[in-house]
KESEGU-880259 format. One line per 8 residues: number of its first residue (from 1); their letters; for each residue x, y negated, z of N, C-alpha, C. Coordinates in steps of 0.1 Angstrom, whole numbers. Atoms other than C-alpha are relative to their C-alpha. Example, Ala and Ser with C-alpha at 12.3 -4.5 7.8 and 13.67 -1.06 7.14 Angstrom:
% KESEGU-880259
1> AS> 9/12/0/123/45/78/9/-12/0 | -9/11/0/137/11/71/-8/-11/8 $
% end
This chain:
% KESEGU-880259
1> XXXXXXXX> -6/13/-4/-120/69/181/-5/-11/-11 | 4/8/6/-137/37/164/13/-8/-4 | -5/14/7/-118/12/143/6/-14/10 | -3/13/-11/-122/-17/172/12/10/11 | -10/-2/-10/-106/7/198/15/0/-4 | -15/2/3/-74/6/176/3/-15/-3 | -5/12/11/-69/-26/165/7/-10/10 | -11/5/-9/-50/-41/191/12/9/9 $
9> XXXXXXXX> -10/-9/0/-28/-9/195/13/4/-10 | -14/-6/10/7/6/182/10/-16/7 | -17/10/-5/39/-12/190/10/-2/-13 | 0/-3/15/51/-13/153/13/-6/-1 | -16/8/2/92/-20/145/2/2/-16 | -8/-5/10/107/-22/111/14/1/4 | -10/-6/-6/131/-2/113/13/8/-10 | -8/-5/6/147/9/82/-4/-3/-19 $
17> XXXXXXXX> 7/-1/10/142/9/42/10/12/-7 | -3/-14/3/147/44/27/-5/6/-16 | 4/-1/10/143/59/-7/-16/11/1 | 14/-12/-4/108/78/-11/3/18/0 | -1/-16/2/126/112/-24/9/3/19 | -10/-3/-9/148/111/9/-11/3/12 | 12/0/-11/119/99/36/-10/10/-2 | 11/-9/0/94/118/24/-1/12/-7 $
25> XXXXXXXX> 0/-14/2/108/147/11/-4/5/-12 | 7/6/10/98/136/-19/8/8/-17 | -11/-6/11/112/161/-52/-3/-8/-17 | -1/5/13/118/157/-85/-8/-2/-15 | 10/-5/11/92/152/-114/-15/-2/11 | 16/-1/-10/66/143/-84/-3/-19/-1 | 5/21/2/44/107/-89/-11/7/12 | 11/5/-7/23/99/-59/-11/-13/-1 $
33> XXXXXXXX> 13/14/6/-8/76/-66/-9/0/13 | 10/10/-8/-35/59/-49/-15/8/4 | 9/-8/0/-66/75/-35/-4/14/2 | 0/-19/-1/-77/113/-31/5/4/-10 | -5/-7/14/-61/144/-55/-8/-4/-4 | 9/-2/15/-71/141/-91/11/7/-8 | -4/-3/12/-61/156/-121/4/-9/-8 | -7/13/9/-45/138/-146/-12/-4/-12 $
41> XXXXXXXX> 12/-1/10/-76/146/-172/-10/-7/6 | 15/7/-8/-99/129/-147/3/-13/3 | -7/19/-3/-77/96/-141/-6/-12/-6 | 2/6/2/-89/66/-150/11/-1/-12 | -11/8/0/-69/47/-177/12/-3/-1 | -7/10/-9/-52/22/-160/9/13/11 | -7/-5/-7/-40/50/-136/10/13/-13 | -8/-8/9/-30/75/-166/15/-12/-9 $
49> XXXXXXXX> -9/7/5/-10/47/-176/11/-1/9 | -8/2/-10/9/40/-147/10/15/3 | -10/-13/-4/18/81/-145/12/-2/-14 | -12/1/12/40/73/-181/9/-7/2 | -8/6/-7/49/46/-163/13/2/5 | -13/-6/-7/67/63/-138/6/13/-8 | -9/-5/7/83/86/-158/9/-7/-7 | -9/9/9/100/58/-178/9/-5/8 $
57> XXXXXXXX> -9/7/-8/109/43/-146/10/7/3 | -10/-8/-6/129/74/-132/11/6/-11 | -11/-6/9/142/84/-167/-6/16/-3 | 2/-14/6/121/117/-174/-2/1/-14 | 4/-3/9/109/109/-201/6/-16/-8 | -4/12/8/122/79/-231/-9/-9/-4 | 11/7/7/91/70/-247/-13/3/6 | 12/-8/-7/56/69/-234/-7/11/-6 $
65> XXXXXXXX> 4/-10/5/47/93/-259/6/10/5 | -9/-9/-10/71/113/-244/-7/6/15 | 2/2/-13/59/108/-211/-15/8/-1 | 12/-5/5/23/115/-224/-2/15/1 | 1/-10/7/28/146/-235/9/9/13 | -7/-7/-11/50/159/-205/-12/-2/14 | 14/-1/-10/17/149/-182/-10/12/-5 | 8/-12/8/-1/167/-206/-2/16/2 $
73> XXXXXXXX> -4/-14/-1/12/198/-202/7/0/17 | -5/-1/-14/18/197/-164/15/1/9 | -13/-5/-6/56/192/-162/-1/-12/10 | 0/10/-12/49/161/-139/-8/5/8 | 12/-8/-10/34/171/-107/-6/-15/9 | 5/13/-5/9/143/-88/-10/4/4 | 5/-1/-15/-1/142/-56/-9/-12/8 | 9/14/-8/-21/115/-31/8/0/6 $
81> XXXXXXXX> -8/2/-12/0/94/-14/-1/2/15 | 5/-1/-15/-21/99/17/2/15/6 | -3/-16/-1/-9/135/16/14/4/7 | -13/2/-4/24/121/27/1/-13/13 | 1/15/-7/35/93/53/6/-13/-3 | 0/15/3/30/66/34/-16/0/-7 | 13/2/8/-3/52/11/7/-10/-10 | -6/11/13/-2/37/-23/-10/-13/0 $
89> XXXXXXXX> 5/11/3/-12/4/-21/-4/-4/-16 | 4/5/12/-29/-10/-54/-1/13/-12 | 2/-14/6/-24/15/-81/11/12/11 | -4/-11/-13/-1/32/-51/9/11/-11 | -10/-6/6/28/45/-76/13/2/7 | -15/0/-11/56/60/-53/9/14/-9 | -8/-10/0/84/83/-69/12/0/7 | -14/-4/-9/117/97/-55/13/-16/-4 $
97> XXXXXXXX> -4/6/3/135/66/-66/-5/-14/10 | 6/19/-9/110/37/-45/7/0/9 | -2/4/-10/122/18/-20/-11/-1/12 | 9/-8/-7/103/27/10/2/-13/19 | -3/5/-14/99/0/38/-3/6/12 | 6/-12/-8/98/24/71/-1/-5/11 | 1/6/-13/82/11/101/-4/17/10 | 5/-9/-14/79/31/138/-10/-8/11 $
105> XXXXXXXX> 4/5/-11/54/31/162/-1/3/13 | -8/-9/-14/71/32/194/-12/0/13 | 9/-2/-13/35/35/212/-5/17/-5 | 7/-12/5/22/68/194/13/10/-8 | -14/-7/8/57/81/180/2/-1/-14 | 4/0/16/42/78/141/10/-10/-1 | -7/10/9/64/66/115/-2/3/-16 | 4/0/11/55/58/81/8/-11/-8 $
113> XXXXXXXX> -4/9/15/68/42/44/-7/-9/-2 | 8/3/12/56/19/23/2/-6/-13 | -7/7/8/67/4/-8/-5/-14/0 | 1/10/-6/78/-34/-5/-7/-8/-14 | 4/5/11/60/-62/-25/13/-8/-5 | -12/-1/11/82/-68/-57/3/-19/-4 | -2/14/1/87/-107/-54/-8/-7/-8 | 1/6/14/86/-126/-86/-12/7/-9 $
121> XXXXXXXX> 8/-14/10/67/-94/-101/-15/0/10 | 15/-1/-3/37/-95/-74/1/16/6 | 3/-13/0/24/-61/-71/10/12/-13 | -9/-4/13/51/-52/-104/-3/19/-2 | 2/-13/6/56/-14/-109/-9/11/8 | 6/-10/-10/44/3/-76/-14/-3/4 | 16/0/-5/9/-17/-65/-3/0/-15 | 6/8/10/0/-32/-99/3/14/-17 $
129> XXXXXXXX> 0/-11/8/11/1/-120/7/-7/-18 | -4/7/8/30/-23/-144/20/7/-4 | -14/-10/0/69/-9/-163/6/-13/-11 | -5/8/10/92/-32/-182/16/3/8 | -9/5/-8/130/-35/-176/3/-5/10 | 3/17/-16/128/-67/-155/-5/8/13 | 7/-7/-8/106/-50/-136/7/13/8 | -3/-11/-6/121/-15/-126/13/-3/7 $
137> XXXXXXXX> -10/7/-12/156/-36/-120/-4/-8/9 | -1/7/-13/142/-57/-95/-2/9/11 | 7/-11/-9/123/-28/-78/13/7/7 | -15/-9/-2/160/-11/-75/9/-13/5 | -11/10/-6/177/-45/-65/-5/-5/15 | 6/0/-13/153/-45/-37/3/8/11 | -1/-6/-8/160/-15/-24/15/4/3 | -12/-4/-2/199/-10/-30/10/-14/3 $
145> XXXXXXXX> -9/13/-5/210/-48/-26/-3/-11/8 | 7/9/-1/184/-68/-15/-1/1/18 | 1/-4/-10/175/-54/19/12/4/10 | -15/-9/-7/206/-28/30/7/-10/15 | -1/10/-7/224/-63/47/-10/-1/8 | 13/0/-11/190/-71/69/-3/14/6 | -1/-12/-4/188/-35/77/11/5/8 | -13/2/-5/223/-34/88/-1/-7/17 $
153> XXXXXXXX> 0/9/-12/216/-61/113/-11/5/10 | 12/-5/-10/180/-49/124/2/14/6 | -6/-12/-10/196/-16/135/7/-2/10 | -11/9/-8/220/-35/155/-10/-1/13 | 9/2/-10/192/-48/171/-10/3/10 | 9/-9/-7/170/-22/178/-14/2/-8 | 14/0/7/143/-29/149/-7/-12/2 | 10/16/0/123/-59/141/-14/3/7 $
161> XXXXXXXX> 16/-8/-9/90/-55/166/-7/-12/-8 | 9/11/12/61/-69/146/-13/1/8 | 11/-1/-7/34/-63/177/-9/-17/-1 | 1/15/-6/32/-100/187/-2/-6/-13 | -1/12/15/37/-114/148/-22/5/-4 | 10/-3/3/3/-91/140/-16/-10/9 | 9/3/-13/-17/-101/173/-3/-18/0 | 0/15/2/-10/-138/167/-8/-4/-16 $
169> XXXXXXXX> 6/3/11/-20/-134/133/-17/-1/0 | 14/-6/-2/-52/-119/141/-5/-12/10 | 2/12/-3/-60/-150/160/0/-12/4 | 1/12/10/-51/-176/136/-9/7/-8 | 14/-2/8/-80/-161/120/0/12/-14 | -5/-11/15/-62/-135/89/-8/13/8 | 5/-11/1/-79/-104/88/11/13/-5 | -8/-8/2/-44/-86/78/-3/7/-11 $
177> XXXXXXXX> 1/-7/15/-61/-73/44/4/-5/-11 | 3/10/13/-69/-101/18/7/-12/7 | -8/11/-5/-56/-125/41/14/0/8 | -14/3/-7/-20/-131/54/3/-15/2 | 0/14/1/-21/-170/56/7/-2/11 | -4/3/-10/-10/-169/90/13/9/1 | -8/-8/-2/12/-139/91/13/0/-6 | -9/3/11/31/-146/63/12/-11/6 $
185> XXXXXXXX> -7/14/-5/49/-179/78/8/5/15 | -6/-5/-12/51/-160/114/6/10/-4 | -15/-6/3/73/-132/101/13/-5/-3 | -14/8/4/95/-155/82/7/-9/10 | -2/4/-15/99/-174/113/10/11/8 | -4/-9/-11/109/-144/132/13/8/-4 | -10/-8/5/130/-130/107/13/-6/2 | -14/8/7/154/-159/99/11/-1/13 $
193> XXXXXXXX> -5/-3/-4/174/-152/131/11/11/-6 | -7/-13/4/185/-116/120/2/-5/-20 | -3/4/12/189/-133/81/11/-5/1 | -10/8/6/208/-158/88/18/9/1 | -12/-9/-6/236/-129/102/3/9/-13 | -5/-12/12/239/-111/64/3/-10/-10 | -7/10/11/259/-126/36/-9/-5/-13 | 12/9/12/229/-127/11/-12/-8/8 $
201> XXXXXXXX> 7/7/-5/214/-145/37/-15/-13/-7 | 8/10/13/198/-171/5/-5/5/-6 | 7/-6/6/185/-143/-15/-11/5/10 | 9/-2/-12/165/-129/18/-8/-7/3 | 1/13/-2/155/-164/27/-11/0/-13 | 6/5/10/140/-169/-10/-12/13/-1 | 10/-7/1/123/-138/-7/-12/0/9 | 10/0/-12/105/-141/24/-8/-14/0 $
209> XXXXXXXX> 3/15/-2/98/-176/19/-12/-1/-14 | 5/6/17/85/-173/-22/-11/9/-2 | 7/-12/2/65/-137/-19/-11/-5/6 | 15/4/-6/29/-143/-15/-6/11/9 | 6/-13/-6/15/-114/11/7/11/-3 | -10/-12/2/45/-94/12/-4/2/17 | -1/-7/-17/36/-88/54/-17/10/-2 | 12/-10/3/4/-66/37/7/13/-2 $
217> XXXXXXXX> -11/-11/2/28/-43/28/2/9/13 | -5/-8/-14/42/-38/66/-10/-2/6 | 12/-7/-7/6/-40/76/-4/10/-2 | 1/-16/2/-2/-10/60/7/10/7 | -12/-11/-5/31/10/68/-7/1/20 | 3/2/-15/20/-6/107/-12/10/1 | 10/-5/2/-14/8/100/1/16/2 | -1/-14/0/-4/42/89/12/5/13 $
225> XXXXXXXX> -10/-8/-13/20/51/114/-8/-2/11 | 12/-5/-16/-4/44/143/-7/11/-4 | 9/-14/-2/-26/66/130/4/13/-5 | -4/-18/0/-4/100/121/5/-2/15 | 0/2/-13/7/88/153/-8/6/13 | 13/-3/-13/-24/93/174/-3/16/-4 | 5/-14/-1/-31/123/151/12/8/2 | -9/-9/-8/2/141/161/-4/3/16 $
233> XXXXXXXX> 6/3/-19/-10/135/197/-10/8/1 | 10/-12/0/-41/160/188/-11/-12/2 | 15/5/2/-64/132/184/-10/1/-9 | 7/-10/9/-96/143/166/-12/-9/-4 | 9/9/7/-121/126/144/2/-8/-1 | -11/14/0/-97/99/136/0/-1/-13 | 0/4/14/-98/84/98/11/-5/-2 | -16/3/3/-62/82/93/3/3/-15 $
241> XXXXXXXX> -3/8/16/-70/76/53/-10/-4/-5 | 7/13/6/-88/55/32/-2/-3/-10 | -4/6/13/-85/48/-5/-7/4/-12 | 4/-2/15/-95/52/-41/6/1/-15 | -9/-3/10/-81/62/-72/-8/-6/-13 | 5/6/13/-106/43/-97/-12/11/-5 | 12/-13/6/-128/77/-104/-5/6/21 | 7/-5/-8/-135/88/-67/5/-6/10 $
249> XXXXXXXX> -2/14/-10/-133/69/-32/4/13/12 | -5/-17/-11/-120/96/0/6/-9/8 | -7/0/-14/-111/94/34/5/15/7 | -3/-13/-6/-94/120/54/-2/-6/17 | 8/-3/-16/-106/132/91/2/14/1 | -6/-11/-6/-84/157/106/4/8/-7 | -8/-6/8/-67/166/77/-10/8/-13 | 5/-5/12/-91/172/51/-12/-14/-5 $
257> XXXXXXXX> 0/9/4/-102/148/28/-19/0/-7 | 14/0/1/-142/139/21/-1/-11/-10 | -5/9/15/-147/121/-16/-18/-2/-4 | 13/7/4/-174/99/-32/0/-9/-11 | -1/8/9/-181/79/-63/8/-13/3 | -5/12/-3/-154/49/-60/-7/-15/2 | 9/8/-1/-173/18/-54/1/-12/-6 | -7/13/1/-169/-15/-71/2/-11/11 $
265> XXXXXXXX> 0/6/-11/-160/-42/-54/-3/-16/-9 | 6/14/5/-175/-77/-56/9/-15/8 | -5/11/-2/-160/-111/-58/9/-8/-16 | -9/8/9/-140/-135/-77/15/3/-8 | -11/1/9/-120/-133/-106/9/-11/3 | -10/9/-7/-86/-151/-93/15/1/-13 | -14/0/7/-62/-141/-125/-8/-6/-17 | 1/4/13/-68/-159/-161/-4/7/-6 $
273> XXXXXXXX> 1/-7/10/-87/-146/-185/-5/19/1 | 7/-16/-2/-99/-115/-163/-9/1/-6 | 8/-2/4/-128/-97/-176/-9/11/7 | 6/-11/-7/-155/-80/-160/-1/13/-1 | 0/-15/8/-152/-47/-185/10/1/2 | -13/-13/-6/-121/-42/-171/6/3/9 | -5/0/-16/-124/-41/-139/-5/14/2 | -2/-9/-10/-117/-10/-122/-10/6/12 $
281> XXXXXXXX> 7/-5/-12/-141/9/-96/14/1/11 | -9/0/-10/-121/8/-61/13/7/-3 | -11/-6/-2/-85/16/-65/15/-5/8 | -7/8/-15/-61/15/-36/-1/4/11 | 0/-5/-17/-52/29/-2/2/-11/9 | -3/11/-5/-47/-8/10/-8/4/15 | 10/4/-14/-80/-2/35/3/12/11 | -4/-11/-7/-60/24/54/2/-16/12 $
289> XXXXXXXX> -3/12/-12/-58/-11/73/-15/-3/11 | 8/0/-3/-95/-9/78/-6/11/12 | 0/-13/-10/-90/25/95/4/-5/17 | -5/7/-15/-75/6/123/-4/-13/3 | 9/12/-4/-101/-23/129/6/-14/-5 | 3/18/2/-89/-48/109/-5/-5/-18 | 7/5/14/-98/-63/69/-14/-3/5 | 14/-1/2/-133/-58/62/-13/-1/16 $
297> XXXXXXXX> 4/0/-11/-141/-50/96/-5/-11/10 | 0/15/-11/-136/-86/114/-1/-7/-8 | -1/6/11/-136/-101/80/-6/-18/8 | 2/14/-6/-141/-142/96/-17/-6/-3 | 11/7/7/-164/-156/73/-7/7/-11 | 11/-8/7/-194/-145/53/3/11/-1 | -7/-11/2/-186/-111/61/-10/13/-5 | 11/-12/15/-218/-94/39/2/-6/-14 $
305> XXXXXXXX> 4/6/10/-215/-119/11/5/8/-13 | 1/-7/11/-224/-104/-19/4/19/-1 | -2/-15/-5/-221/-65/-4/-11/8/5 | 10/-6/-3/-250/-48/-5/1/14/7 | -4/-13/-3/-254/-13/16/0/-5/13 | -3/-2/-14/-250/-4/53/13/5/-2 | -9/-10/-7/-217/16/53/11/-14/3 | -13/12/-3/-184/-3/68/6/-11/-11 $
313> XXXXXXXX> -8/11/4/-171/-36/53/12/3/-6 | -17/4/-1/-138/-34/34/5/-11/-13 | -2/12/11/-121/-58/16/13/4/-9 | -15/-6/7/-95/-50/-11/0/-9/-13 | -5/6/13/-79/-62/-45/-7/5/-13 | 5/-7/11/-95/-58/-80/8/1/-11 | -10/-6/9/-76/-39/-105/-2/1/-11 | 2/0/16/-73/-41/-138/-3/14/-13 $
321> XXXXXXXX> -3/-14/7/-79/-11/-163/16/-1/-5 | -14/1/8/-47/-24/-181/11/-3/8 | -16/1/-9/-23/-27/-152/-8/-14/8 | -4/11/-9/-23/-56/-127/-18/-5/7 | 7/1/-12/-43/-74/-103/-11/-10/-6 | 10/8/6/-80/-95/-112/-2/-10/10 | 10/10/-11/-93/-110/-78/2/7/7 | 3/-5/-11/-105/-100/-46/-14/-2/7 $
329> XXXXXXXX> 15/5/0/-134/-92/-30/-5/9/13 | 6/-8/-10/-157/-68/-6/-8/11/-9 | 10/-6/-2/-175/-39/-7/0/12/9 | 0/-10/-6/-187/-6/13/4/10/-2 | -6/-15/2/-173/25/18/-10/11/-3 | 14/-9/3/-197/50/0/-1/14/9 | 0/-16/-10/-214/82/15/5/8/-8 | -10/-17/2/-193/114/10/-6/11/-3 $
337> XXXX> 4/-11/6/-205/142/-10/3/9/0 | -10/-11/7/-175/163/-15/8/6/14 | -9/-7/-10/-151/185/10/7/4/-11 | -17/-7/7/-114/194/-4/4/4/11 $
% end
């Protein structure tokens, strides 16, 4: 099944937000990241950083040395998000503690997670692989105070259907990857009905309103649940993953995962003071959106510029070795070497 034949399919509701250890069955001492397995000795970094991270966030460990040294020696165990139903967006940090936005798609049965974007913080602990106080409390006020109310009400109602918000988006011109310009405004639109019905009605409101490309988030989730969807259904030769971990680039096709040198990706530095030596080779399951005909794919305008190569178009975020987000840009999905 091609990319175009999906991309105006799935029926996509939010429908709940759930902790990752609960949804996905998710145990204790387990970090899921971005991209195909790796080893922790073979991580990038930027991504070995983010696993100390999450240890600090959940409380395994006190100090990163701490944390260090319990990777080290394999008492943390880490997995690929895409191994589960959800993907790690950016650096793609999910433990038993994330808040887990969980959309269905009531055309294919699939339902998938994903972690929500962190307001004020951006991409903060989960895309952007970043740990501070500030930070890990908002990620937890999102998911225990923030939401719960709006969830409350969208059960009531039967799930927020997000078919029509996507389809509209798609032509006002967004490509649902790098761009939300359009989508972004038409959710918040659609939501403030079921908002204005919960008492933090103003905190809701500020979030939906102030978050830059928080509907990339429930594109993804939308994304991935069509396609375990179709493949519960016995559909076959279907690319239902997508991503990169900074050291190797992989897609999965019928359940087993095909890996290749990560690719960089080209474009503009968009954060102060970025640097080219520390930008990151591809890291990020974001183009699990590309699996289903949209980003890179339909990309509007100049849709080679500066991407050399024949293989598929995708467009994703550039990552920092030291945590957080640089630009955005394009490049191709490389050829596949490897079988896992």
């Amino acid at each position: 099944m091609k990319p175009e034949d999906l991309r105006f399919k799935g029926n996509p509701y939010w429908i709940d937000v759930r902790k990752a250890g609960e949804f996905l069955g998710l145990p204790d001492k387990t970090v899921l990241h971005a991209g195909p397995p790796i080893e922790y000795e073979r991580m990038c970094l930027g991504h070995k950083r983010s696993m100390a991270n999450a240890c600090l966030f959940e409380g395994w460990a006190k100090t990163e040395t701490e944390a260090v040294r319990m990777l080290e020696r394999g008492e943390i165990k880490l997995e690929a998000a895409f191994d589960y139903a959800t993907n790690g967006s950016g650096y793609g940090i999910i433990t038993k503690s994330v808040p887990l936005l969980i959309v269905e798609d009531r055309e294919t049965g699939g339902i998938a997670g994903l972690f929500p974007a962190e307001g004020k913080f951006g991409g903060g602990f989960c895309g952007w692989g970043l740990y501070s106080e500030e930070i890990a409390a908002n990620l937890k006020w999102l998911g225990n105070e923030l939401f719960p109310p709006l969830i409350a009400v969208l059960k009531d109602a039967g799930g927020f259907p997000m078919k029509e918000l996507f389809h509209e988006a798609l032509r006002q011109g967004d490509e649902l990857h790098s761009s939300q310009k359009a989508m972004d405004p038409l959710f918040t639109r659609a939501i403030i009905p079921y908002v204005l019905k919960c008492p933090n009605r103003d905190a809701l409101l500020d979030y939906f309103a102030s978050t830059v490309r928080f509907t990339h988030n429930f594109g993804q989730a939308a994304s991935r649940a069509l396609l375990l969807g179709l493949e519960k259904q016995g559909v076959k030769g279907l690319m239902t993953a997508a991503g990169g971990n900074g050291v190797d680039y992989g897609i999965k096709v019928d359940g087993i995962w095909y890996t290749a040198p990560s690719p960089m990706i080209v474009g503009p530095y968009l954060t102060p003071g970025a640097k080219k030596e520390n930008q990151l080779p591809w890291l990020g399951d974001s183009s699990v959106v590309e699996c289903r005909g949209w980003g890179g794919t339909i990309r509007p305008i100049n849709p080679d510029f500066g991407v050399e190569g024949k293989g598929l178009v995708i467009n994703g975020g550039m990552m920092d070795v030291n945590g957080g987000w640089m630009g955005a840009g394009s490049t191709r999905m490389p050829v596949y070497n490897d079988k896992q």
